[in-house]
C-alpha positions as CSV (number, residue, x, y, z in Angstrom):
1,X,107.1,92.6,102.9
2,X,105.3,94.4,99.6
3,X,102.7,96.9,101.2
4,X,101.9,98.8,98.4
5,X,100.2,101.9,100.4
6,X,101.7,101.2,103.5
7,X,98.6,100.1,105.8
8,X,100.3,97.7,107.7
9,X,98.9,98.0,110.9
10,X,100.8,99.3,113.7
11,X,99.8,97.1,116.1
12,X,100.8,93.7,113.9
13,X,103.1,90.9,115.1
14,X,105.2,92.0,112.4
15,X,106.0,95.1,113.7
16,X,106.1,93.9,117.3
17,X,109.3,92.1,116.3
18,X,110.6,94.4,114.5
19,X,113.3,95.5,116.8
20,X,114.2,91.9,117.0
21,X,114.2,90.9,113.6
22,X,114.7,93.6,110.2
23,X,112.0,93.7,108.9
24,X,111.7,95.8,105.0
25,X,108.6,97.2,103.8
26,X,108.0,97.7,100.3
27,X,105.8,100.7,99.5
28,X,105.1,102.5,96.5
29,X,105.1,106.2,95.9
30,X,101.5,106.2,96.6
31,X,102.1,105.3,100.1
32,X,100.9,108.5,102.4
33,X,104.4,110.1,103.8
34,X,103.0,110.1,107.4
35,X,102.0,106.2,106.9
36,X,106.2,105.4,105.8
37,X,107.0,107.5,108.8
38,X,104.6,105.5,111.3
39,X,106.5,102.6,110.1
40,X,109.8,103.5,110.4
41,X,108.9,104.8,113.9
42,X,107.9,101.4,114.3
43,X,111.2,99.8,113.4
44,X,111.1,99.2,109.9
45,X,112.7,99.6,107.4
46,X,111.1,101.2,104.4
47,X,112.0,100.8,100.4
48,X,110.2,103.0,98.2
49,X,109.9,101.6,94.5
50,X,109.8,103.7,92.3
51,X,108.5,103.0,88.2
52,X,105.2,104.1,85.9
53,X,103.8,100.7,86.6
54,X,103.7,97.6,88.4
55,X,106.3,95.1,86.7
56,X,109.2,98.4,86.9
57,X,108.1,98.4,90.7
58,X,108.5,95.2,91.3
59,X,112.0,95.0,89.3
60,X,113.3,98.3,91.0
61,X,112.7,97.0,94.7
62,X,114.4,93.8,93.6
63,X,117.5,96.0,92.7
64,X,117.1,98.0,95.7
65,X,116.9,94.4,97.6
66,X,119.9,93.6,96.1
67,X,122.1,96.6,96.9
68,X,121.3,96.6,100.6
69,X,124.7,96.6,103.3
70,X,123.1,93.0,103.5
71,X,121.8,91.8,100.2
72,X,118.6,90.1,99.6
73,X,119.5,87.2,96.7
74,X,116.3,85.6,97.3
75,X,112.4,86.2,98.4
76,X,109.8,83.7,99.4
77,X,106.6,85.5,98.0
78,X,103.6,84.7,99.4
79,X,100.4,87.3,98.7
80,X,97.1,87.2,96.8
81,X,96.8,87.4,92.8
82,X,97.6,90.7,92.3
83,X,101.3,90.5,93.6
84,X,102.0,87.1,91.9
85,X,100.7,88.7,88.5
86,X,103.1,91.7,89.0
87,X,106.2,89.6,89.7
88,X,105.0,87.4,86.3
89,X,104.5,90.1,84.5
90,X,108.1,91.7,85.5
91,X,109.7,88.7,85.1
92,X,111.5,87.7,88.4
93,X,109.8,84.7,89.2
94,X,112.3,81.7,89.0
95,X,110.4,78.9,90.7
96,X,106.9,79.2,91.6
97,X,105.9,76.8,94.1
98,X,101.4,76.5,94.0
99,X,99.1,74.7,95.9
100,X,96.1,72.3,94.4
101,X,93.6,71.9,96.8
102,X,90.6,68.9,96.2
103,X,88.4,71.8,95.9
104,X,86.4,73.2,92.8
105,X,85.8,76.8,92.9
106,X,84.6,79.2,90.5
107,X,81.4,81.6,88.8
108,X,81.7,84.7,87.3
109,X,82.9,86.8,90.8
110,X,85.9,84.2,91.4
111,X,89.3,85.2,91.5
112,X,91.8,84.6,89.4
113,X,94.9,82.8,91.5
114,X,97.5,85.2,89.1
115,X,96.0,88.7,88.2
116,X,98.7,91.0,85.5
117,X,98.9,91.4,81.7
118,X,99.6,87.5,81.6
119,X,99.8,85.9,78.1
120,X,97.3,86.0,75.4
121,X,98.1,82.6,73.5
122,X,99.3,79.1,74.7
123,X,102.3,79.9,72.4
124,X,103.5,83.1,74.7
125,X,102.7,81.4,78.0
126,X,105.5,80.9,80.5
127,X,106.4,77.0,80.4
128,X,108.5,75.5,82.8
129,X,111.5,74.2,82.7
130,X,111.5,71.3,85.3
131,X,108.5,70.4,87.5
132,X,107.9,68.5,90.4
133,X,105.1,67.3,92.8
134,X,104.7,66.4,96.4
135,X,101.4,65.3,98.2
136,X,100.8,67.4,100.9
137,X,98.2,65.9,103.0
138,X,94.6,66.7,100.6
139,X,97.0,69.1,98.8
140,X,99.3,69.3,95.7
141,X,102.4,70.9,95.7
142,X,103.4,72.0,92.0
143,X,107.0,73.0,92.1
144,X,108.2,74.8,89.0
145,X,111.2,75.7,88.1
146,X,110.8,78.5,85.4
147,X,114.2,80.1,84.8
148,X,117.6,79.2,86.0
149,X,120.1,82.1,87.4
């Protein structure tokens, strides 16, 4: 889990099972100390990443990840804009999987579904390599395969 500050709350279902289940926090160094300790008290496990901004963050707790006693070869991320546009803009994404809902939403307050530096031109934008679709009841399931490992 990538919890920036730490403010998981101590009463979550997450942390309920954590003595069943390992379960890794990802915080940042501007997580509070007593907040990581709660949560190791709890029965997580912490990973502090460490880097000046978010895309070094994101690729030092993927290398962290990767040099546990059991290594992590592969994360299913699922968050809000802001984390999606960090991973982009760092570079780890290989598939991106997105949802297209029947819905029209937007105005000048709407969110953005990816948040980071992005790409300024059409010419710079990410462009997959395969993609695929599924119907999903209303929805549509975009599968995109952006970089092969």
């Amino acid at each position: 889990m990538f919890d920036s500050e730490g403010r998981l709350p101590l009463d979550s279902q997450l942390l309920a099972e954590a003595p069943e289940v390992e379960l890794i926090i990802v915080v940042s160094r501007a997580a509070p100390r007593s907040a990581i300790e709660a949560l190791e008290m709890a029965g997580a496990q912490i990973i502090v990443a460490a880097g000046e901004n978010e895309p070094l963050r994101v690729s030092d707790a993927l290398s962290q990840l990767g040099s546990l006693e059991r290594p992590i070869t592969s994360l299913l991320l699922e968050g809000g804009p802001h984390l999606a546009g960090a991973f982009f803009d760092s570079g780890e994404i290989d598939e991106a999987r997105l949802f297209v809902a029947p819905l029209v939403l937007g105005g000048a307050s709407a969110r953005d579904p990816i948040e980071g530096m992005g790409s300024s031109t059409i010419a710079d934008a990410t462009r997959a390599l395969s993609l695929t679709t599924e119907m999903i009841a209303d929805d549509v399931l975009l599968r995109a395969r952006l970089r092969e490992w």
